[in-house]
N, C-alpha and C positions, 0 to 999 in steps of 0.2 A: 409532439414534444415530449423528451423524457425527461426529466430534472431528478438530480441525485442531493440531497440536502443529506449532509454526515455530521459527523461528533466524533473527533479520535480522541479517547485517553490521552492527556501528556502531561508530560513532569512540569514542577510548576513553574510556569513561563517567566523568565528573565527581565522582561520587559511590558508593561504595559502601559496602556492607556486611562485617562478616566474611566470611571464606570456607564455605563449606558443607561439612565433616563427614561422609564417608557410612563405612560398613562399606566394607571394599574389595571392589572388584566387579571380579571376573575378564571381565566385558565386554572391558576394553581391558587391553593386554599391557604398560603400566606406567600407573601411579596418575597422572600428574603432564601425562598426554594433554591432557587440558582438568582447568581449575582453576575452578570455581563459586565464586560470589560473590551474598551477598543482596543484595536492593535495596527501597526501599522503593515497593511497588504498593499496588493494589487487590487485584490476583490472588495467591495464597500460592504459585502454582506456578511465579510469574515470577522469574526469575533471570539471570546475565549472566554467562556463561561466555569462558573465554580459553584458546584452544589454544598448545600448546607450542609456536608459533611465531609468539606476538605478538599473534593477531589475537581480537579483539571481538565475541561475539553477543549479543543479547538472546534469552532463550529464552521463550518463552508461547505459548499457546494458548487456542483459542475451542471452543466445539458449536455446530455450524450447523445448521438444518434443512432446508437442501437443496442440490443441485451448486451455483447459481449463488453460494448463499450463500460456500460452501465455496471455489468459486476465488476470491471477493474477500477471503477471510479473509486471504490473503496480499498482497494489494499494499501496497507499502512507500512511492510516490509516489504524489500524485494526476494522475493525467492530465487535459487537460479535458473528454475525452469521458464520464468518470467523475464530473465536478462535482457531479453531485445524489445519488451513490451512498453509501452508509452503507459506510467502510470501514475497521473495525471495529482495523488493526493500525498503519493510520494515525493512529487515535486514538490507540491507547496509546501508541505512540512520542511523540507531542507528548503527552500527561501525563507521562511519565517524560522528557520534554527532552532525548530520546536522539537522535543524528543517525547515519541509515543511513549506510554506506557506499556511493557510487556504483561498481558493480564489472561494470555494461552490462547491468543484468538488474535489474527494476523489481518484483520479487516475491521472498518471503525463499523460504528453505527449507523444505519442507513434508512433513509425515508423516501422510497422514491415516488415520484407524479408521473402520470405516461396520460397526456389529453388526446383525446381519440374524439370522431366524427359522432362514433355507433358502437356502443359496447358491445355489442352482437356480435362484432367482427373482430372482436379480442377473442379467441379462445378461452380456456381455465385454464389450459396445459402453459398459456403466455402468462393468465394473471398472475401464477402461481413464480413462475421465472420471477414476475416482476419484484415479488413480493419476497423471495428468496436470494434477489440478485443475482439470477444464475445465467450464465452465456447461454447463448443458443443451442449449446449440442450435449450440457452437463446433463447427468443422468437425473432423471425423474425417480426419486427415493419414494417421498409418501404422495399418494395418487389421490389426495381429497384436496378441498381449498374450503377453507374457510372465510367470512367476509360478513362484513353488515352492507345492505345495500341501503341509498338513501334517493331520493328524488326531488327536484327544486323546478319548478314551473315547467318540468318533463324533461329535461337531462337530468341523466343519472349519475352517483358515484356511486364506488366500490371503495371500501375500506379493508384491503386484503391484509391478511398478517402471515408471516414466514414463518417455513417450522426449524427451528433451534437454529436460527442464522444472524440473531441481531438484525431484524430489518421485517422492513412492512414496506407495504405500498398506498397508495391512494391510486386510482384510475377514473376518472372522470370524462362526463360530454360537456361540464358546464368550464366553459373560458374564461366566464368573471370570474367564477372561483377562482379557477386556478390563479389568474391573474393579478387580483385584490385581492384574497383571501388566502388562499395554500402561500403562495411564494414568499409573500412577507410576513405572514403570521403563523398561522396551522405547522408549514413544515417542519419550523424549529419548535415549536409548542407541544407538538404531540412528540416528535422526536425526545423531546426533553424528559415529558413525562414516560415516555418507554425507557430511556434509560433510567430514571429514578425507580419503576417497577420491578424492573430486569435485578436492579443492583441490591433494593434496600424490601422485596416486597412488599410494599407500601405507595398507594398513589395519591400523592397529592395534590387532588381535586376533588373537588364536593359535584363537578359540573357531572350533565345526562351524559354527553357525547364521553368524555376520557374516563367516566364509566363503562359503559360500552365498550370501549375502545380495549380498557384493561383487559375486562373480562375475555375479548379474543385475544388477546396475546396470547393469556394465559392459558387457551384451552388447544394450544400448539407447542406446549413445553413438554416435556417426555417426563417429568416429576410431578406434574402440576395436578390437584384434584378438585381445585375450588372453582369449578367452570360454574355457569349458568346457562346450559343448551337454550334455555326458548329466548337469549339476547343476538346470535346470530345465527347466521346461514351456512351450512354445508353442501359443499355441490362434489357427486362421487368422480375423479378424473377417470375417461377409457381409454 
């Protein structure tokens, strides 16, 4: 299964909902980081969040059935080399009459899951796709993959991060996770806190995991110098 969990930039929405209610979630180091908001979809897990500093997401997500699928899950324009493409986040912004923000970067933000049998039978040259949102034939730029690996009663995740793409991956053998844990919580949660890093240099959470989790974003940014090498993993691609 591949699942694309996104965040597009938009202008501030026309219409909404009450706000969303949750149990407090020590994910982030005050309640009031991002403020969710319903709206009325089709999808039950779409929503429109606002970070403490003003700014507008649309939050949703699709299941793709394959990379290429997968990287146009996130285009936010249509280009016209794209004309005949099904693209799937374009739609729902024009149903929901939401206007992205233009912010030089033509794709939202992306988190994707890809549950696998046996990670063994992922390649890096694939986790890397995943992690970059890249079709199947896009050309292979930087040749390394970065990632934290983790372990739960002997399936494994991978926690991959993209270089300069707005997007990361998760890859997993464990199905509860994904199931009870990635799909309703983690995927908007760490997505959240990526974009709050991405935008303000500043993460916040006090938590071990979106610790970790920053420090790989960060050691995949072409500007960036405050990595920490011995918190994750490098593996060289050939």
């Amino acid at each position: 299964m591949i699942f694309s969990q996104l965040a597009v930039p938009i202008e501030e929405p026309l219409n909404t909902n009450k706000e969303r209610t949750e149990e407090e979630d020590f994910t982030f180091d005050q309640n009031d980081r991002f403020r969710d908001f319903y709206i009325h979809s089709k999808s039950e897990r779409d929503f429109v969040s606002r970070d403490d500093q003003g700014y507008w997401y649309l939050f949703t997500s699709f299941t793709c059935e394959t990379l290429d699928k997968l990287k146009l899950s996130r285009q936010i324009f249509r280009p016209t080399y794209l004309k005949d493409d099904v693209l799937p986040l374009v739609d729902r912004l024009n149903e929901l009459q939401m206007q992205p923000l233009r912010e030089g970067f033509d794709k939202a933000y992306g988190h994707a899951l890809y549950v696998v049998e046996n990670l063994d039978d992922v390649s890096p040259v694939k986790q890397l796709r995943f992690a970059n949102y890249d079709g199947s034939d896009d050309p292979l730029i930087v040749k390394n993959l970065h990632f934290i690996p983790n372990e739960y009663k002997g399936k494994r995740t991978r926690f991959v991060t993209g270089f300069e793409t707005r997007s990361f991956a998760t890859i997993t053998e464990n199905n509860y996770y994904a199931e009870n844990i990635h799909i309703p919580i983690n995927a908007c949660n760490y997505l959240k806190l990526f974009i709050y890093f991405s935008k303000y240099r500043h993460l916040p959470s006090k938590q071990m995991m979106p610790r970790f989790l920053s420090n790989l974003w960060a050691s995949t940014e072409s500007l960036s110098g405050l990595v920490n090498p011995s918190l994750f993993e490098k593996e060289r691609i050939e």
